[in-house]
C-alpha positions as CSV (number, residue, x, y, z in Angstrom):
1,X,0.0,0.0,0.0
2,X,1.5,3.4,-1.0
3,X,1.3,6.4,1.9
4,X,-1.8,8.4,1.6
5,X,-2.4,11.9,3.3
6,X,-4.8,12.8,5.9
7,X,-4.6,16.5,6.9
8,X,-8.8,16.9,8.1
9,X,-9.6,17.6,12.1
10,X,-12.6,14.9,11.7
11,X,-12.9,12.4,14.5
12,X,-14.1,9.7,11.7
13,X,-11.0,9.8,8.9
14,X,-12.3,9.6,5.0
15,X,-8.9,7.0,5.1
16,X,-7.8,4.6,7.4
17,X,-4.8,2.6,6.7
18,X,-3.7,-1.2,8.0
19,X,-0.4,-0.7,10.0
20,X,0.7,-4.2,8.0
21,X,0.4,-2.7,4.5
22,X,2.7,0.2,5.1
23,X,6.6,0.3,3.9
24,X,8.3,0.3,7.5
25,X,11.0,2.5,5.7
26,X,8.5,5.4,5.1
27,X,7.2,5.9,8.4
28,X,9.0,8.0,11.1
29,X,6.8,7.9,13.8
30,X,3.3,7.6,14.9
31,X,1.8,10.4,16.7
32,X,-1.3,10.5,19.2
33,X,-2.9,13.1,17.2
34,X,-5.2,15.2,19.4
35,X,-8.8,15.7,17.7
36,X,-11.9,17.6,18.6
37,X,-11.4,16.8,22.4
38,X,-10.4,13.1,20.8
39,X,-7.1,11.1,20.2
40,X,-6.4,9.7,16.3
41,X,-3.7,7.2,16.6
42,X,-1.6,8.9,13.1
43,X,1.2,7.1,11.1
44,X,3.5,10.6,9.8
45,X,5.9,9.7,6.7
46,X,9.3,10.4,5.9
47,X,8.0,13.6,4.0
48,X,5.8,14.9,6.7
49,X,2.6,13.7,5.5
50,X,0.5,11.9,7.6
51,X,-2.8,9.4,7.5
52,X,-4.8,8.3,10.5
53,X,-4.6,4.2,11.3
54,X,-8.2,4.3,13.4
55,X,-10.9,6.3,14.5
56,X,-10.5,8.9,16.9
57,X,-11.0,7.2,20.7
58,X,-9.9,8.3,24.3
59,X,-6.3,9.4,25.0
60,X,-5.7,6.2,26.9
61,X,-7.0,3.9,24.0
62,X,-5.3,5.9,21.8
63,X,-1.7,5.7,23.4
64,X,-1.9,2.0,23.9
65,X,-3.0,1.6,20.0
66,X,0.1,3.3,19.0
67,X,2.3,1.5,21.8
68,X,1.2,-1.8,20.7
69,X,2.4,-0.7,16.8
70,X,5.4,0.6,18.5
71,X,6.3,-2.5,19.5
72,X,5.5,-4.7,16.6
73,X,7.3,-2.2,13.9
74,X,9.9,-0.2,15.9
75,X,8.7,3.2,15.1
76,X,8.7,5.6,17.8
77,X,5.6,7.2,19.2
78,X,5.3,11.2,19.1
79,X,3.0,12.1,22.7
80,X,3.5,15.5,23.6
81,X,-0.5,15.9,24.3
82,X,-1.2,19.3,23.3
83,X,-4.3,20.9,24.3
84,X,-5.7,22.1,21.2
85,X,-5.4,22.3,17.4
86,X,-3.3,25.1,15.8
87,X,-0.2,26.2,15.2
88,X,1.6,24.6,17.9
89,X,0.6,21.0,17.4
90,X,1.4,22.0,13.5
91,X,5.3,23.0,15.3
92,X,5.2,19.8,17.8
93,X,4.6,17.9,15.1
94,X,7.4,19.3,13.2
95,X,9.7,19.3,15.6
96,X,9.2,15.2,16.5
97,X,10.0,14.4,13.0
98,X,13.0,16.8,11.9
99,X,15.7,15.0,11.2
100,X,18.9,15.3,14.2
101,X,21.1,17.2,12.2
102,X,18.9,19.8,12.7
103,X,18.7,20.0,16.7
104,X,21.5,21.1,18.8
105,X,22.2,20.5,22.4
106,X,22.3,23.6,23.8
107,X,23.1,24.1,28.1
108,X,21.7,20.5,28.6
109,X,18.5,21.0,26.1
110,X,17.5,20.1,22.9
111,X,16.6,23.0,20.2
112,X,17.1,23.8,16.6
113,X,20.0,25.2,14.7
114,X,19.5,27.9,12.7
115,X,19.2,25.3,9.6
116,X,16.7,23.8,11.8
117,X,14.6,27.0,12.0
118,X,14.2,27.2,8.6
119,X,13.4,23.8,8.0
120,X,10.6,24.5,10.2
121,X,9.4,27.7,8.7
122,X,9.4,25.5,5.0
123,X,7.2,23.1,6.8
124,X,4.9,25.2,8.3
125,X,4.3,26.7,4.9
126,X,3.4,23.4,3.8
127,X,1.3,23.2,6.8
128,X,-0.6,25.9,5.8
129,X,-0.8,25.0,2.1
130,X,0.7,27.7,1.0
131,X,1.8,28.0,-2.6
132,X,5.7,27.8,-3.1
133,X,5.8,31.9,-4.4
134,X,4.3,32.8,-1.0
135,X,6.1,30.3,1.0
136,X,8.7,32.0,0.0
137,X,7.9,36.0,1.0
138,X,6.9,34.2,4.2
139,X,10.4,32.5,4.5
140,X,12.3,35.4,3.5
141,X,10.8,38.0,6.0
142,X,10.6,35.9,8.6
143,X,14.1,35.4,8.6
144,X,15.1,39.2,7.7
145,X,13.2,40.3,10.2
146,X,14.3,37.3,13.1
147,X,18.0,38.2,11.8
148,X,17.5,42.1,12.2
149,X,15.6,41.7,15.5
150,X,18.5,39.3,17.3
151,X,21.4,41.9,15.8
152,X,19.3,45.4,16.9
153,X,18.6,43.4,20.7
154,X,22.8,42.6,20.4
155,X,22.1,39.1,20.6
156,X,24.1,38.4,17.7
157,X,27.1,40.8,15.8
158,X,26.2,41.4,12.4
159,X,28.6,39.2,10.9
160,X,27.1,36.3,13.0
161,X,23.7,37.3,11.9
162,X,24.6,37.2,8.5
163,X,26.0,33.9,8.9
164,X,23.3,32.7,10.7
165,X,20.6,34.5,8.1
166,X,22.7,32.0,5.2
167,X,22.0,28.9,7.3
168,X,17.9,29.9,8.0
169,X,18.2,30.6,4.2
170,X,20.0,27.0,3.5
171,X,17.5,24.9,5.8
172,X,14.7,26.6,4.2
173,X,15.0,26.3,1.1
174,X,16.5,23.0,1.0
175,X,13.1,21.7,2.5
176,X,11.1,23.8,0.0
177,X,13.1,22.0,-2.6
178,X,12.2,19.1,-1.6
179,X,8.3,19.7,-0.4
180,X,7.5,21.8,-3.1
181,X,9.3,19.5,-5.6
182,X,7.5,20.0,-9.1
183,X,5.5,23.0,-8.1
184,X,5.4,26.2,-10.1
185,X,6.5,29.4,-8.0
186,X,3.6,31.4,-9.4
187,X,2.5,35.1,-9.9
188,X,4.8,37.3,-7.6
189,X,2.7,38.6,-4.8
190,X,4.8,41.9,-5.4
191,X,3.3,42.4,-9.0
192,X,-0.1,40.2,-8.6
193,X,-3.5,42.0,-9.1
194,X,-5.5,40.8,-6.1
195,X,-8.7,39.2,-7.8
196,X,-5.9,37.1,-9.0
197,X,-4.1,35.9,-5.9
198,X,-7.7,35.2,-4.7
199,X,-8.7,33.2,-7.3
200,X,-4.8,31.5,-7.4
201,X,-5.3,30.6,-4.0
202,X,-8.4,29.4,-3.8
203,X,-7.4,26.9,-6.9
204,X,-4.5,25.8,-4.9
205,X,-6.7,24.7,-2.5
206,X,-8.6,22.7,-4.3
207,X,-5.6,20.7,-6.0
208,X,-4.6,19.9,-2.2
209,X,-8.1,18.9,-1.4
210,X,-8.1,21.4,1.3
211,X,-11.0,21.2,3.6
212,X,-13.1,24.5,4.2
213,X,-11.1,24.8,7.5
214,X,-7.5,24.2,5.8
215,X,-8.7,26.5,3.3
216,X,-9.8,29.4,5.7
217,X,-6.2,28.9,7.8
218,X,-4.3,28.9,4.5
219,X,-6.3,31.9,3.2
220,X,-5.7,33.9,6.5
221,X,-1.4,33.0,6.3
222,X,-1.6,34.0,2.8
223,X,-3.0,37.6,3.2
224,X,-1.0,38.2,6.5
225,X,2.1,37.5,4.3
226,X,0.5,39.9,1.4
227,X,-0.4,42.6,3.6
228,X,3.3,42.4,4.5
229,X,4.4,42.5,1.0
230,X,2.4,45.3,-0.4
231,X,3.2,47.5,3.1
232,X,7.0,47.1,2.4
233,X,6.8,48.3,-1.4
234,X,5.1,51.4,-0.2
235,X,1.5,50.7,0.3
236,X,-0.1,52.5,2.7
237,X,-2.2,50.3,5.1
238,X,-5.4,51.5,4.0
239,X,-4.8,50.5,0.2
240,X,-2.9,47.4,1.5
241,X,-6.0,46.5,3.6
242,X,-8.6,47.4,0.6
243,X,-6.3,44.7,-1.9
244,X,-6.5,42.1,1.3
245,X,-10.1,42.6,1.0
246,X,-10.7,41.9,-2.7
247,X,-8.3,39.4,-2.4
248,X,-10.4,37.5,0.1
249,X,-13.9,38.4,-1.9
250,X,-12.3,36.9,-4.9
251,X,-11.3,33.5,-3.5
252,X,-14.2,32.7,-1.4
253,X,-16.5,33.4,-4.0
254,X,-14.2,31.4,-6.4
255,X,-13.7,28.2,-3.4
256,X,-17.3,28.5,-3.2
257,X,-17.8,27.7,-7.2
258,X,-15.1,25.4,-6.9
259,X,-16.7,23.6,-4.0
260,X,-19.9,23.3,-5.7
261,X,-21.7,25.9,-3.4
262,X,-24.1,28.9,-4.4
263,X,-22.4,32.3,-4.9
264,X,-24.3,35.3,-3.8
């Protein structure tokens, strides 16, 4: 059987796939995935994608499922029982399945090198469903502004925060490589009219099989990292927020054609 994704918050999955039939090569862990106040024992691949092995069931249930697989196929289990969906089961998840060379120990703890950190900010684009041209403004600010930040506090010279800026750059873009591997980069949000972003993103979507909550999340990242685009060319906020807006009319109306769904 070949890995299949699961990426909906529903406590019954649309998939559910046999432990047995998986490669044991292409799994890196299993995770007790939390879900609407549930636990869905989760099988997360090499590549970060992931696909549910039961239906959701009680955290204790849930633990001893994946234990019991644990045991049979020697993959570790990921339990760091967050409290709620969002972005920082999104960066638990992450960080459970990053590879080593990518964590440093640091005064007796664990955390990511700067490679690391922009490993995770390619995966959280991913996360997000974010097209690769917007991943990429996201990536790229994030880590000006981190870099800028750190060197103004004097937490870092600026030599250092070049150097570190380099490896952000290197882990990042590495991972979109190989994420995004395929994809077109698409318009530039720089130059893009906004009825077209809209309608770009909402198409994305679709061709990820986005759910109406993955699309919203997505949607929401996408014109945060817009905003911050058209601001830094020399938008004034007002204009910037007036493109946001058509931006969002246009791909709602647009998910809602795609999705089969009246448009008033």
């Amino acid at each position: 059987m070949s890995k299949r994704t699961y990426r909906t918050a529903s406590a019954i999955p649309d998939v559910i796939a046999d432990p047995a039939t998986l490669a044991p090569d292409a799994v890196r862990c299993l995770w007790v995935r939390p879900v609407e106040g549930r636990y869905l024992p989760t099988a997360i691949f090499n590549d970060g994608t992931d696909c549910p092995l039961a239906c959701a069931m009680d955290a204790l249930q849930a633990r001893q499922f994946c234990q019991r697989i644990s045991a049979v196929h020697d993959w570790p289990v990921m339990d760091h029982r967050p409290k709620d969906i969002g972005p920082e089961v999104v960066a638990e998840k992450i960080w459970a399945t990053m590879p080593p060379e990518y964590k440093a120990q640091i005064d007796g703890e664990t955390r990511v090198n700067m490679e690391g950190a922009g490993y995770m900010m390619a995966d959280m684009c991913r996360e997000y469903r974010l097209p690769l041209g917007v991943a990429i403004h996201r990536i790229t600010e994030r880590i000006g502004t981190f870099i800028h930040d750190m060197v103004s506090q004097g937490a870092m010279s600026e030599q250092d925060g070049k150097e570190n800026a380099r490896l952000a750059a290197k882990g990042a873009f590495s991972r979109l490589d190989e994420i995004y591997a395929g994809e077109d980069r698409g318009p530039d949000l720089a130059t893009v009219m906004p009825h077209r972003l809209g309608v770009m993103l909402a198409d994305y979507h679709q061709s990820k099989n986005s759910s109406d909550d993955q699309f919203q999340h997505g949607l929401t990242a996408a014109l945060t990292i817009a905003m911050t685009v058209w601001t830094g060319k020399g938008e004034s906020e007002p204009v910037a927020k007036a493109r946001a807006d058509v931006t969002m009319d246009a791909a709602i109306r647009h998910w809602f054609r795609l999705t089969g769904r009246a448009v008033g």
